[in-house]
Steps between C-alpha positions, in 0.01 A plus 500: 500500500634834361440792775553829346533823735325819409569794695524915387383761693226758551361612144766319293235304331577118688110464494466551132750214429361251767175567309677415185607155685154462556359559146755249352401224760834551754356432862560779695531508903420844602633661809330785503185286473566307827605829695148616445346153627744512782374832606128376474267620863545215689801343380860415695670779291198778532493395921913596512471790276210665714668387809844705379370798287120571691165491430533846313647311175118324504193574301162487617481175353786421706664412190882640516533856314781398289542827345510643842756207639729571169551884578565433868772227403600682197601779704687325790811254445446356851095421425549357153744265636284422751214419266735293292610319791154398624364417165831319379366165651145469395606584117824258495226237576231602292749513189615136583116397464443673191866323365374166645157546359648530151780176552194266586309650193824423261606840453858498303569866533370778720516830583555676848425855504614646838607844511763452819674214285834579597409689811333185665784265344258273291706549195724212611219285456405619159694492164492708236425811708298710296530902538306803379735830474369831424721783585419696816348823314274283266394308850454807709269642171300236498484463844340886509307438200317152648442602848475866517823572717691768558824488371659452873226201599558303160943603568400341862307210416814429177757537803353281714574197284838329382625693213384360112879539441566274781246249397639540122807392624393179650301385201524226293245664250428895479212682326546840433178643547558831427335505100148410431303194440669407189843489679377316782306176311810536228757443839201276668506226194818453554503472872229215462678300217796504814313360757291265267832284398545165596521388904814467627576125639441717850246621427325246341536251883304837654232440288190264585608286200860505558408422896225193344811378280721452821237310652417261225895426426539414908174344479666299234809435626342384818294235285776378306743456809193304649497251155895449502504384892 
């Protein structure tokens, strides 16, 4: 089983190419999808977060305010690391699940889509590490232009994160994000012709049928030791 990473940062366009995964038939384990359901009312995550940040980051639906939670963490090192920490555990498991979920239903490749790849150290257990670069004006423009920030909350929230350029440098794969459309399927075609190739023998055992081959050749060599004594 092929796990690719995918990681970028705010407004670099990552969601647009998981999407693409999507729409070609890549399985994709989303991150940012399991932070919301680990943050649902009632849940171990939402309980810790409430209990560290106060009712105040709560709607009336007692639902959290994530808008509200992001500028409070956005704004404070200490907090966001905080946050991270008590949400680290609860979406480490939930992206196992989703990964097991697709082994047991055959998947040969996926996708993992988590923004902190490198920053949570979950790129050791994914190769090729996929990254989305954009340079930091054409981020902090789109930034402003998508969520209606200031210049100095969209530099904040574009601050707050590891660098693109650092990312860039850890890659195995970059897309440069910083054209249009055309650019990005043109760079995205290519990309999925990459991770489409042929298993590796390694990564062929950590698939289900690579795991279901070991198991029928000990099976056999069980029977056949059994017929020669």
């Amino acid at each position: 089983m092929r796990i690719v990473g995918l990681t970028g940062g705010i407004a670099s366009g990552k969601s647009t190419v998981s999407n693409l995964f999507k729409a070609n038939g890549i399985p994709v384990v989303d991150a940012d999808v399991i932070a919301r359901n680990v943050l649902k009312k009632g849940s171990g995550g939402w309980k810790k977060v409430v209990a560290a940040f106060g009712e105040e980051i709560l709607l009336p639906s007692r639902e959290v305010d994530r808008p509200k939670l992001g500028q409070m963490v956005f704004s404070s090192d200490s907090k966001r690391q905080l946050l991270n920490k008590l949400m680290a555990p609860y979406i480490s498991s939930g992206i196992f699940w989703e990964i097991l979920k697709q082994w047991v239903k055959g998947a040969k490749v996926i996708v993992v889509d988590i923004p902190l790849l490198f920053e949570a150290k979950m790129d050791k257990w994914t190769k090729p590490v996929v990254v989305v670069w954009v340079s930091q004006e054409t981020q902090l423009s789109r930034l402003m232009e998508r969520d209606g920030l200031s210049e100095e909350d969209a530099r904040n929230r574009v601050m707050a994160q590891m660098s693109l350029d650092s990312k860039r440098s850890k890659a195995d794969i970059v897309i440069d994000n910083n054209g249009g459309l055309d650019e990005l399927h043109q760079q995205f075609d290519k990309v999925l012709s990459e991770i489409r190739r042929p298993l590796t023998w390694i990564e062929f055992w950590r698939s289900r049928l690579g795991a279901f081959s070991v198991i029928g050749l000990i099976t056999s060599g069980i029977f056949v030791c059994k017929k020669l004594n």
